[in-house]
C-alpha positions in Angstrom: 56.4 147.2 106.9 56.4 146.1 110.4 58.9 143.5 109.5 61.2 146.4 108.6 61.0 147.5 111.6 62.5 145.0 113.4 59.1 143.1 114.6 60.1 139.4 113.3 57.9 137.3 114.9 54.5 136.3 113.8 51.3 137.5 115.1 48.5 135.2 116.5 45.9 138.3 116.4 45.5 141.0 114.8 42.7 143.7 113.6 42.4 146.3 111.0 39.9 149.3 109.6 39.9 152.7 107.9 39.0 155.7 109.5 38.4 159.6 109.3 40.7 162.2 110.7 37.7 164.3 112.2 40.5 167.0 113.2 41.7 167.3 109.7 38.4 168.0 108.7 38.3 170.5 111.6 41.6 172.1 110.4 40.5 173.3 106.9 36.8 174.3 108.4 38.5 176.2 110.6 41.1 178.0 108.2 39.8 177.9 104.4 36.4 179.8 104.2 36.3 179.4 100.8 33.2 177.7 99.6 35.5 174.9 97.8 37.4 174.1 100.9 36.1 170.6 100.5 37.9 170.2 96.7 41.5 169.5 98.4 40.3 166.1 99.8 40.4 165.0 95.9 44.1 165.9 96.1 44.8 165.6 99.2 42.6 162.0 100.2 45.7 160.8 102.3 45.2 163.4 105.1 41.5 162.5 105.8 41.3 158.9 106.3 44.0 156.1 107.6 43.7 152.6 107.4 45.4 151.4 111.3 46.3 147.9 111.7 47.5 146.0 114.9 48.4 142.8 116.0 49.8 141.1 118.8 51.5 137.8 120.1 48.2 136.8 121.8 44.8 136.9 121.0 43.6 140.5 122.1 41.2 140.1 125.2 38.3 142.4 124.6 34.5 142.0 124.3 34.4 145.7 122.7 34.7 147.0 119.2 38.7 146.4 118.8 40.5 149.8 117.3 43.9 151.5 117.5 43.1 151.9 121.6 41.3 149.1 122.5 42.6 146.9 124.1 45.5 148.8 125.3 48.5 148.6 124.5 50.3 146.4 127.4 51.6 143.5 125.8 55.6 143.4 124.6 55.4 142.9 120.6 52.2 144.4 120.1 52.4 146.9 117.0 49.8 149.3 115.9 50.3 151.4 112.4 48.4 153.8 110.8 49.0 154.3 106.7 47.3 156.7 104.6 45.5 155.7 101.8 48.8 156.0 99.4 50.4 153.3 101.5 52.6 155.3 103.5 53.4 155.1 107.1 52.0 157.9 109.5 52.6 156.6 113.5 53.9 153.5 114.7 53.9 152.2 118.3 55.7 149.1 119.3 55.5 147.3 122.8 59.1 146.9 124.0 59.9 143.7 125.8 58.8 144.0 129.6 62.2 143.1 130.9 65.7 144.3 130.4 67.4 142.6 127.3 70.8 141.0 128.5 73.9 143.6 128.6 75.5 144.4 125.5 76.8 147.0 122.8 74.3 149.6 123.0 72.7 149.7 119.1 71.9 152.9 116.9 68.9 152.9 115.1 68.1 153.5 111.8 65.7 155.9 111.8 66.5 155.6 107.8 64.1 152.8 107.4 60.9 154.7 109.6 61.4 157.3 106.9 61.3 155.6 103.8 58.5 153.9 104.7 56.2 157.3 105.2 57.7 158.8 101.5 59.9 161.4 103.3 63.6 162.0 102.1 65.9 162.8 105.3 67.8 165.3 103.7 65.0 167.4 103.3 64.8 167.5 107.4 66.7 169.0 109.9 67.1 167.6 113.8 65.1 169.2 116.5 64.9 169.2 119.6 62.0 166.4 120.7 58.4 167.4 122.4 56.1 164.5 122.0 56.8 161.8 124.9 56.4 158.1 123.6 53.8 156.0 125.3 56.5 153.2 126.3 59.8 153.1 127.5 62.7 154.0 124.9 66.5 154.7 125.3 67.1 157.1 121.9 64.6 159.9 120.7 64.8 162.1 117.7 62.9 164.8 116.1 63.3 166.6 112.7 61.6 169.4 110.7 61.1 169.7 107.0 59.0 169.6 104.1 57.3 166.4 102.2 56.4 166.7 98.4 52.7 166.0 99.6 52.7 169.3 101.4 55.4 171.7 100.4 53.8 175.0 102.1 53.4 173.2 105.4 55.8 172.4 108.1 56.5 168.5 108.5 57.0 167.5 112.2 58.5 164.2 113.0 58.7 162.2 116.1 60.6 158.9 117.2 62.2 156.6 119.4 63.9 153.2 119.6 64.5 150.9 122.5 67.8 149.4 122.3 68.1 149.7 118.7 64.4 149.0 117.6 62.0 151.3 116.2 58.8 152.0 119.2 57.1 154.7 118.0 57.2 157.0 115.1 54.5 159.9 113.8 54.7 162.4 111.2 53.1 165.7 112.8 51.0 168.1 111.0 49.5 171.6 112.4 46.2 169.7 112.3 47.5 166.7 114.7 46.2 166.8 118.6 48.0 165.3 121.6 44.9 163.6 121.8 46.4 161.3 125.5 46.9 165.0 126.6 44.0 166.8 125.5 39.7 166.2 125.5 38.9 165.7 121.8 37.4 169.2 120.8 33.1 168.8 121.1 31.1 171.6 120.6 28.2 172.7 121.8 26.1 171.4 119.2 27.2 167.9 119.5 26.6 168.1 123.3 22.7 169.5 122.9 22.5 166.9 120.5 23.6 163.9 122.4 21.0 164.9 125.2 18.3 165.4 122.7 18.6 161.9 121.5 18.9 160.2 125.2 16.1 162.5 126.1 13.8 161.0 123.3 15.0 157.7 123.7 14.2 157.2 127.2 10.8 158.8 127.0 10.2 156.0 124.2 11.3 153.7 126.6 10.0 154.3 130.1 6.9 155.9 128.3 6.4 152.6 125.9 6.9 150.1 128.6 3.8 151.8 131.0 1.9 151.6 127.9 2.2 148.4 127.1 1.8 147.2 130.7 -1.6 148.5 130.7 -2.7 147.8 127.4 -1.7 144.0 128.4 -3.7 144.4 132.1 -6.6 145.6 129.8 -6.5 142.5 127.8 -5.6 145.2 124.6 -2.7 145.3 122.3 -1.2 143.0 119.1 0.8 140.3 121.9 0.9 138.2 118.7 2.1 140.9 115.9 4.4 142.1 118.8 6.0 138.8 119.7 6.8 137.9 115.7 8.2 141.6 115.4 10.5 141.4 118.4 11.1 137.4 117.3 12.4 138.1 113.4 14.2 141.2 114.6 16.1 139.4 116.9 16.7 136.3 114.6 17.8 138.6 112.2 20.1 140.3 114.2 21.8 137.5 116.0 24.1 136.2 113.3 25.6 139.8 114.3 27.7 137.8 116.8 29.1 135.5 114.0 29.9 137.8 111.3 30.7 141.4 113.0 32.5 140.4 116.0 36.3 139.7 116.6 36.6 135.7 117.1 40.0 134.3 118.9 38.4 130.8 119.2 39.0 130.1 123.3 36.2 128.7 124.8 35.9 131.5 127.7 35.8 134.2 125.9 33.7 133.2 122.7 31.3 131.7 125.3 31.2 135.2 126.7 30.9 137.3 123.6 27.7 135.1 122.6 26.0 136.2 125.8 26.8 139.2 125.6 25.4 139.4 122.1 22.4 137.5 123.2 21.6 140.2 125.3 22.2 143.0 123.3 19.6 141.6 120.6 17.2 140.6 123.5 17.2 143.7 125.3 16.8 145.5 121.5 14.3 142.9 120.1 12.2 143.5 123.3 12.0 147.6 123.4 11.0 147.0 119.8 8.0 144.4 120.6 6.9 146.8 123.7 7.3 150.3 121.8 4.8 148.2 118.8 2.7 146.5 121.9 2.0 150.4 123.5 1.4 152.1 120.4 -1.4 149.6 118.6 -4.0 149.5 121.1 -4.2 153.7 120.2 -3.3 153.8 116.8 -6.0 151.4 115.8 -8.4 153.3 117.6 -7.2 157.2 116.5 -5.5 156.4 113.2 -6.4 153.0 112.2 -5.8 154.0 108.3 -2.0 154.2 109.3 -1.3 150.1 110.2 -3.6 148.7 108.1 -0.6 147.5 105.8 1.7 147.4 108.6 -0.8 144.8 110.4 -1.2 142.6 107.3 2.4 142.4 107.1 2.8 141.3 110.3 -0.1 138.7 109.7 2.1 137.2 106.9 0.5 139.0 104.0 3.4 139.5 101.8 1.4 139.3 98.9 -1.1 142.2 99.5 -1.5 145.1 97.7 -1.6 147.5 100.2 1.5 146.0 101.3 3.3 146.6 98.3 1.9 150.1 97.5 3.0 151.1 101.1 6.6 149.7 100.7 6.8 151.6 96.8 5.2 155.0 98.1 7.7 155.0 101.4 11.0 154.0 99.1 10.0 156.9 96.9 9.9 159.1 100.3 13.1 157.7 100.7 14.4 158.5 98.1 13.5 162.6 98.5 15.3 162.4 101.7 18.0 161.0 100.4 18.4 163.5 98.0 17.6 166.3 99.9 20.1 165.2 102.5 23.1 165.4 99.1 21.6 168.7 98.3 22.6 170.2 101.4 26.3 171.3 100.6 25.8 171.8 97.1 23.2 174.2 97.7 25.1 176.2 99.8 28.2 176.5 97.1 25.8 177.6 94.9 25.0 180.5 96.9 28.8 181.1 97.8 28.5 179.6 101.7 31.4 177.6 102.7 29.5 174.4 102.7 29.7 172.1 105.9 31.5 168.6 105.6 28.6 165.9 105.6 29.9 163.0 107.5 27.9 159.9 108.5 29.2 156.3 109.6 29.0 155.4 106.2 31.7 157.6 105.5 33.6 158.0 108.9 34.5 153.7 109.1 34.5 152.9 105.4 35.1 149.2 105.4 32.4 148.5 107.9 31.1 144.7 108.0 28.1 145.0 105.3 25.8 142.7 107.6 26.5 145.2 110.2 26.0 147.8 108.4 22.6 146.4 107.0 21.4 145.5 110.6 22.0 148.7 111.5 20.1 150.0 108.2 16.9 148.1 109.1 17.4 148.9 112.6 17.0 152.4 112.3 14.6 152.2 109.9 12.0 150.2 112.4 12.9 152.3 115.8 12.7 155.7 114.1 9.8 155.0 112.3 8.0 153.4 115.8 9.8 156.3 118.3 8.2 159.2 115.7 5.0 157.6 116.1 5.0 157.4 119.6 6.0 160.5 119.6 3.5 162.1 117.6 0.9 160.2 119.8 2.4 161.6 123.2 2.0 165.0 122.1 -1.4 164.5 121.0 -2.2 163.3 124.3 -0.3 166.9 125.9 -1.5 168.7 123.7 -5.1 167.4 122.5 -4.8 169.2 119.7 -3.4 166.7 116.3 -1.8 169.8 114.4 -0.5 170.9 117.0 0.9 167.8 118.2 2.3 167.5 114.0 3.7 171.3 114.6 5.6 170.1 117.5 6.7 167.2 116.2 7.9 168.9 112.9 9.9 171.4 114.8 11.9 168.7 117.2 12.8 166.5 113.9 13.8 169.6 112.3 16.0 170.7 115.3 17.4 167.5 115.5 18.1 167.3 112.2 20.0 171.1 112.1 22.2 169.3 114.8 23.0 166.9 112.8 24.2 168.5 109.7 25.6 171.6 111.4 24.1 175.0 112.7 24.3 176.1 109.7 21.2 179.2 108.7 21.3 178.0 104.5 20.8 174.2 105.4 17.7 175.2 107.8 15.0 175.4 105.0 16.0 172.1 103.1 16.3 170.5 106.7 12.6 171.7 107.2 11.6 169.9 104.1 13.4 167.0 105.3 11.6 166.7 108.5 8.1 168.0 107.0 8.4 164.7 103.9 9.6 162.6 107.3 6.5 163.3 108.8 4.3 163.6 106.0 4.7 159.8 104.9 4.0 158.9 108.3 1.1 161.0 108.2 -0.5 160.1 105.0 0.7 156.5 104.5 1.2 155.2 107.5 4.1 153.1 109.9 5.1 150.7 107.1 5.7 153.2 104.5 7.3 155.2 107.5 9.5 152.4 107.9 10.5 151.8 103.9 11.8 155.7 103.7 13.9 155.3 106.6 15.3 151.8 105.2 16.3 153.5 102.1 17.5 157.2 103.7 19.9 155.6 105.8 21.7 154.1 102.4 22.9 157.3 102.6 23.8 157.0 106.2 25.3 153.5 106.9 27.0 153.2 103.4 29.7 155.6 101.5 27.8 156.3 98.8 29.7 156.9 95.4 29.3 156.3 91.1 33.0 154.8 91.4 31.6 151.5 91.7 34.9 150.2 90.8 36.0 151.8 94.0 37.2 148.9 96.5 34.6 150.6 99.3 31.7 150.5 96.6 31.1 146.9 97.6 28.8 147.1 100.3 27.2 150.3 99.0 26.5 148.6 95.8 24.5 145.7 97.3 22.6 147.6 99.6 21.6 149.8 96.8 20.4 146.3 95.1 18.5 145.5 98.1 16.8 148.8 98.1 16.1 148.3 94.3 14.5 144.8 95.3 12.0 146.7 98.1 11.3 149.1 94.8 10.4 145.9 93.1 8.3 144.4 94.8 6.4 147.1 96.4 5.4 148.0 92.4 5.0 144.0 91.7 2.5 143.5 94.5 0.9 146.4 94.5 -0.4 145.8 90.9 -2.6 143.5 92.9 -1.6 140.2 90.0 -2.8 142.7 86.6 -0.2 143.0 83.5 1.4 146.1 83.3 0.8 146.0 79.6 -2.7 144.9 79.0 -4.6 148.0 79.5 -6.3 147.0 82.1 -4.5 149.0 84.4 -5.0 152.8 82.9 -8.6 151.7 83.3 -8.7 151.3 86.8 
């Protein structure tokens, strides 16, 4: 397609990914009340996500996540596209050349080719006048109004421009599209009460963790040596993020420079987890030594032990509830009529994701959640001296959180309760370890688009993290049998 164009010349980098159009989404939440708004996205799966590519002439210098923005757009021959997911284009930027081309006849462009390429027939649309300004510079512009066969009751807008004959940017504009350069992306006031709410909690678990742990180690208290192995496999495990999630160009300078900067990262991670375990042992053993009992074997390289495995089963079948009270959400609201809210997770916002990434980030959750709720619980114990209150407290914050999360939204409050009550409870009753297998397996729900099309080219990652989840299930119920046959009848008699 970009060949088409008019962009001849091979690329030495490039980038791609599939993302959701959160103002779509926005658009029909915002105009269809009906509670199966949501059923168009069967019909209509082009408008909410669009798979961008972009490359460039040189290797794009960046040590962040590369998207459609970043790096910018400063280099002549860089191209950028976004497609829907029938295969037809939707914006196109091209990087003119930085100087002058020599004089000569001035060339018309074919703004024939742009069209056929996004499905659209130009006899369906009419020229108007022009309103959206091109990033770069251009000599021609054109706009046009009409209709597409995709969307016959709206109004297709579309924009372009050329730069001595070639194509530089083209975008077909719907009533849901935001000059997002010109305007803040829309954030309401949820989003913002929760993004405090988790740097709020966070920090206390760190600052709050990190006294602890200095004065459990000045007392001579604390698991140094369960803490060290914890922060030591986490951060072995998450290393080979660096070779199999980030961007590689292959110069020296900057490769050199993405491994420290990974290093770093995992360090800085691998040692908030160690601290955050190293303050909260010392306390738990003392208070609560029933909840890291497993948790500590584990660590002491009992694989093999039964309450190891019993944990592990009991927390994946936690895990499981909260997974499907977390699907329930929508569908219980369409039973009672309620326009259901959207349920969007990274899973399903960057489908495509790296699965190592996405696994990290599984298990990563799974082990600061787990250890932050516990410290958490703990800290209000200590305020509050009193342990259900403290678990009152606690309940209510996870639940609030939680609301946030899925949208302020008065049908979804009681299953959210429920959520936070079983998220709690298998901390409560079981202990860190199975705390730490529910959240491993709820955030399959999170990280990972889940679906029953596992013919579906996104399925991939979802289907082998499910595996992997099925293989904690397994073994938990393997070693927890403790080495007796299911099947000799030895073990209704225990």
């Amino acid at each position: 397609m970009i060949t088409k164009l008019g962009y001849l010349d091979q690329p030495l980098d490039s980038a791609d990914g599939v993302i959701l159009k959160r103002d779509y989404l926005l658009y029909i939440y915002q105009h269809d009340p009906s509670p199966t708004r949501w059923n168009r996205l069967r019909t209509e799966g082009s408008n909410a996500y669009r798979f961008w590519y972009r490359q460039s002439p040189r290797y794009f210098e960046t040590f962040e996540e590369i998207s459609v923005s970043n790096p910018a757009m400063d280099v002549s021959g860089m191209t950028t596209v976004y497609l829907d997911m029938a295969g037809r284009l939707r914006w196109f930027v091209g990087v003119p050349p930085q100087r002058e081309p020599a004089a000569g006849d001035k060339q018309t462009p074919d703004w024939s080719i742009p069209f056929r390429e996004a499905g659209l027939d130009m006899a369906n649309f009419q020229p108007v006048a022009s309103t959206s300004v091109p990033l770069h510079a251009y000599d021609a512009r054109a706009a046009w109004d009409g209709f597409e066969p995709a969307h016959p009751e709206l109004k297709t807008h579309v924009e372009a421009a050329a730069f001595h004959g070639k194509l530089i940017y083209f975008e077909t504009v719907y009533p849901w599209d935001q000059p997002t350069r010109q305007e803040q992306p829309q954030q309401t006031t949820g989003d913002r009460v929760l993004t405090s709410t988790l740097i709020a909690v966070y920090l206390s678990a760190l600052v709050g963790g990190t006294m602890l742990a200095r004065r459990n180690l000045r007392l001579g208290r604390g698991d140094l040596r369960g803490a060290t192995r914890l922060a030591l496999a986490f951060f072995i495990l998450r290393l080979p993020l660096w070779l199999f999630a980030q961007h590689h160009n292959g110069l020296p300078a900057s490769e050199f420079e993405l491994l420290v900067r990974s290093l770093a990262i995992g360090l800085f991670n691998s040692c908030f987890l160690g601290v955050l375990y190293l303050a909260l042992e010392p306390f738990v053993r003392k208070r609560w030594p029933r909840r890291i009992i497993s948790w500590n074997r584990l660590l002491a390289g009992g694989y093999r032990d039964p309450l190891v495995g019993r944990d592990a089963l009991l927390g994946a079948v936690f895990g499981g509830g909260l997974v499907l009270l977390s699907v329930l959400g929508p569908i219980v609201q369409k039973w009672i009529g309620r326009p259901p809210v959207l349920a969007v997770t990274p899973g399903s916002e960057f489908l495509g994701v790296n699965l190592f990434l996405a696994f990290v980030s599984q298990l990563t959750a799974a082990l600061f959640i787990a250890l932050i709720t516990l410290f958490l619980l703990l800290l209000f114990v200590f305020v509050l001296r009193r342990e259900w209150l403290a678990l009152f407290v606690l309940w209510i914050l996870l639940a609030f959180i939680q609301v946030l999360l899925f949208g302020v939204v008065l049908a979804t409050v009681p299953l959210v309760s429920v959520l936070a009550l079983l998220a709690i409870a298998v901390l409560y009753r079981y202990g860190l370890l199975a705390s730490i297998a529910a959240m491993f397996v709820w955030h399959l729900w999170v990280f990972y688009p889940m679906t029953t099309e596992l013919t579906a080219w996104y399925a991939t990652g979802f289907t082998i993290a499910l595996a992997i989840c099925v293989a904690v299930v397994a073994y938990g119920f393997y070693t927890s049998l403790a080495g007796q046959s299911l099947f000799s009848g030895k073990l209704l008699e225990d």
